[in-house]
C-alpha positions in Angstrom: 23.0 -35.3 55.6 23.1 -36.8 59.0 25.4 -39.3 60.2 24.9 -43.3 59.4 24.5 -44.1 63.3 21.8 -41.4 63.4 20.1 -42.2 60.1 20.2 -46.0 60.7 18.7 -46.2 63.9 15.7 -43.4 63.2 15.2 -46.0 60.4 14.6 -48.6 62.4 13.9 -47.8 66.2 15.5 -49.7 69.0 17.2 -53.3 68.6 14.7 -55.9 70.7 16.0 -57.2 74.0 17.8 -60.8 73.1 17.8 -60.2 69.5 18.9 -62.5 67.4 22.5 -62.3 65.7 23.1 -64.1 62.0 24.3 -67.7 62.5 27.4 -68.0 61.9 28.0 -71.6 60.9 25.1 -71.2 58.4 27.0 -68.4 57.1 30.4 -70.6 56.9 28.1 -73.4 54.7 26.6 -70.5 52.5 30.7 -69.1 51.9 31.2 -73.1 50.8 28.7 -72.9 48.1 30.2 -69.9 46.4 31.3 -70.1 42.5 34.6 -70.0 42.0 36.7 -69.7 38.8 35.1 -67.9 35.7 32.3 -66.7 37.7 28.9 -65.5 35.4 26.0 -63.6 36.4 23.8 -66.9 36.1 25.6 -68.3 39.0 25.6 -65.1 40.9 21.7 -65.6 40.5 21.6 -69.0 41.3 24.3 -68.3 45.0 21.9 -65.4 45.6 18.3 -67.5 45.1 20.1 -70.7 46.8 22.3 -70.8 49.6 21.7 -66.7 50.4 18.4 -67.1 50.3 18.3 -69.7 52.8 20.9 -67.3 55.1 19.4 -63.8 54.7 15.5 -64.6 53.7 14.4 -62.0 51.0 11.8 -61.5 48.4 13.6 -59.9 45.3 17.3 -58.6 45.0 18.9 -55.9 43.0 22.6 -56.3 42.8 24.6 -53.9 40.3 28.0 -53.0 39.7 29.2 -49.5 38.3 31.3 -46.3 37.9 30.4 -42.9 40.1 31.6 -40.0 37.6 31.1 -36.8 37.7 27.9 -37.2 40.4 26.6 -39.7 37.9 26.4 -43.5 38.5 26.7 -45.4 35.2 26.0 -49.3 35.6 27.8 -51.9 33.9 26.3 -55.3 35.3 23.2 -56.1 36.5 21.5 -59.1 38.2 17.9 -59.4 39.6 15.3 -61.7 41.0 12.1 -61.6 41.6 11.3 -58.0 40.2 9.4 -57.9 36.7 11.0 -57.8 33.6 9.2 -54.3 32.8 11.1 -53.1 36.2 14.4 -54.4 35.0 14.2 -53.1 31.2 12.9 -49.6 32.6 15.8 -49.2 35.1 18.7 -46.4 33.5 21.8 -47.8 32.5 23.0 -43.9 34.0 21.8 -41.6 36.7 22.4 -38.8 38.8 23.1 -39.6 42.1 20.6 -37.3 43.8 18.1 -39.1 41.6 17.9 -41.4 44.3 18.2 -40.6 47.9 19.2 -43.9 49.6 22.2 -44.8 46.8 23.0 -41.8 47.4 23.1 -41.5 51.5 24.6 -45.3 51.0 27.5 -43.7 48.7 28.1 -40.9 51.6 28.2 -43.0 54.3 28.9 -46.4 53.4 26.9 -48.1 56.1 24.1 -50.8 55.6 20.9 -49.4 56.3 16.9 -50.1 55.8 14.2 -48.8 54.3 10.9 -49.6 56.5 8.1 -47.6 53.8 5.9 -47.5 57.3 8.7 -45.2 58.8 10.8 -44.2 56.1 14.0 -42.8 56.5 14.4 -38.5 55.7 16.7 -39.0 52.9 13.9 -41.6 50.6 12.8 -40.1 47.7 9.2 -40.0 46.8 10.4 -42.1 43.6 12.0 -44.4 46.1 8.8 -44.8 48.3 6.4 -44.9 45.3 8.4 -48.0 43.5 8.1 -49.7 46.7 4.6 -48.8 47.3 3.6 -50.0 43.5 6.0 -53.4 43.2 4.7 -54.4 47.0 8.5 -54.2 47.8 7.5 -54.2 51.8 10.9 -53.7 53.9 13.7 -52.7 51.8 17.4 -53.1 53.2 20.3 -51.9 51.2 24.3 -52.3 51.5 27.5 -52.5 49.4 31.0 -51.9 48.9 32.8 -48.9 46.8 36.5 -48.7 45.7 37.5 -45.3 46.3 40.9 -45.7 44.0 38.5 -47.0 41.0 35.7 -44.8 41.3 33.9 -48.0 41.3 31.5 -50.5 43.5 28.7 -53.3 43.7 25.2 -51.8 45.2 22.8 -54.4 46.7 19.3 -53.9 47.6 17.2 -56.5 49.1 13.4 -56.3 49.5 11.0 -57.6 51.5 13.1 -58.5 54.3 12.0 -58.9 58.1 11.8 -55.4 60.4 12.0 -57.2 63.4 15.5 -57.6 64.0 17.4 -54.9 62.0 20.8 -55.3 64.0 20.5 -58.6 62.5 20.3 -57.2 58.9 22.9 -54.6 58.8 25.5 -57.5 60.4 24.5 -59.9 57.9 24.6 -57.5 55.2 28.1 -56.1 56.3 29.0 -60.1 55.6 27.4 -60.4 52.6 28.1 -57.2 50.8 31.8 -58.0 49.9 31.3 -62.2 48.4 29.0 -60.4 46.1 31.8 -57.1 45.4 34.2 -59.8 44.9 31.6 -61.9 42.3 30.7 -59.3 40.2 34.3 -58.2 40.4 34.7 -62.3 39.1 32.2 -61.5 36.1 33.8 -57.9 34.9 37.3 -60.1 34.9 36.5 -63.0 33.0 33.5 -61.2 31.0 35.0 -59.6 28.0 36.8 -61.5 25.3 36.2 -58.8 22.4 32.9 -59.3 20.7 33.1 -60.0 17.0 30.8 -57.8 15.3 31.7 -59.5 12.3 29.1 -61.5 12.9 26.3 -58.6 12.5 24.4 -57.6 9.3 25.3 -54.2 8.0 22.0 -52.7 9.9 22.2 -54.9 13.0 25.9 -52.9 13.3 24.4 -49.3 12.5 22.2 -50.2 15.5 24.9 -50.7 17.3 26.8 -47.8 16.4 23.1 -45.7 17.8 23.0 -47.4 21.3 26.9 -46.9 21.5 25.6 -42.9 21.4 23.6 -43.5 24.3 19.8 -43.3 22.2 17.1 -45.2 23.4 15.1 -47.6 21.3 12.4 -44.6 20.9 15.0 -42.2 19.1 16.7 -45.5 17.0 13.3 -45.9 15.6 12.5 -42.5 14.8 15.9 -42.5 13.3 15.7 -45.5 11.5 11.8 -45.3 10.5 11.0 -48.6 12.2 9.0 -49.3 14.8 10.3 -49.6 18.3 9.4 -53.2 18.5 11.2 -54.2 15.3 14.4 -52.3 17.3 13.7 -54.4 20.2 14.0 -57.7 18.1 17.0 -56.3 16.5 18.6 -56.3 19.5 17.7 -59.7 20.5 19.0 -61.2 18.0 22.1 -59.2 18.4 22.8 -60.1 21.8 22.2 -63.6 20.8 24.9 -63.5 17.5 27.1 -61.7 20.3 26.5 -64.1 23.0 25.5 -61.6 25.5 22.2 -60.4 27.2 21.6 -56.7 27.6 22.6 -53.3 25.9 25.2 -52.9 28.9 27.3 -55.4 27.8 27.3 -54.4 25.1 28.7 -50.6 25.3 31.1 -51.7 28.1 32.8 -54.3 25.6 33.0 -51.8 23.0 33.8 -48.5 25.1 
């Protein structure tokens, strides 16, 4: 794997003459409008469609925070816009990092860097390149920040971004990247009384028990004899008697 200066600029080509830098009072209003306090993923959404938007203009964002064990990434929040839902729900809860080429040359060399599908970079996957060819992702740039001593960090990806300037994105990413760290860090803090499960039915908790051992809804089913649709609305309803949204909240309040 070659170097991030190397990578990034064979990415990208050379910067325009007079290129434009972020603007940094715009950037000192968007750090005004930041949630504070008991921070939830709603109004990470709602600073990333807002204020962000109107910084660092993007089509769809992809912002997770996880664990890297072992070579294997496993999230535990995730918060999205624009992409559609069958996207979202299809996405793996855990991977291996090889699985994808840019998390994984992002996790190596910590660097922002973008993903132009015209001139893609050597380290893309063909997954990579054909989820941005079939969701019409156009330019896709990508940043975060990792904790070394928790074997932990937030991944962003933004798509459809401009290729003109990409100087200009990799300095505003290198700004953004740590408000968001520091907000999902906000959610993971403030996210977890315990979940009474008390409040379940006898099956809705042996469902629970089956996603806890890492099945999908296809194997619950089959286990269960019921369709995969009736698991689906299982869950829905126990999300809502839990007061959560998705299977990895879940496991990582009752892990």
């Amino acid at each position: 794997m070659r170097g991030a200066k190397e990578d990034n600029s064979s990415t990208t080509g050379p910067e325009p003459a007079g290129s434009p830098g972020p603007n940094l009072q715009a950037w000192i209003d968007v750090l005004g409008a930041v949630p504070g306090g008991a921070v939830t993923e709603a109004q990470i959404l709602a600073w990333v469609e807002g204020p962000l938007r109107r910084f660092f203009p993007f089509q769809r964002f992809l912002g997770a925070y996880g664990r890297l064990t072992g070579g294997r990434i496993r999230m535990r929040n995730l918060v999205t816009s624009g992409y559609p839902d069958a996207f979202v729900a299809g996405l793996e809860e855990s991977f291996d990092l090889g699985a994808r080429g840019c998390f994984a040359w992002w996790v190596h060399n910590r660097a922002a860097f973008i993903l132009d599908p015209a001139d893609p970079p050597p380290f893309a996957t063909a997954r990579e390149l054909d989820e941005i060819g079939q969701l019409s992702l156009g330019v896709v740039a990508g940043h975060g920040v990792i904790d070394p001593f928790a074997n932990a960090g937030t991944y962003l990806s933004f798509a459809g971004v401009t290729a003109d300037h990409p100087q200009h994105v990799r300095t505003s990413l290198n700004l953004i990247a740590p408000v968001l760290h520091a907000l999902f860090l906000a959610t993971e803090q403030v996210a977890a009384p315990k979940l009474d499960l008390a409040r379940l039915t006898d099956r809705q908790r042996e469902l629970v028990d089956l996603a806890l051992m890492g099945l999908p809804d296809k194997t619950i089913a089959s286990r269960l004899g019921i369709s995969e649709h009736t698991v689906g609305n299982h869950f829905r309803v126990i999300y809502e008697r839990l007061g959560i949204s998705k299977r990895s909240q879940l496991i990582a309040s009752l892990k």
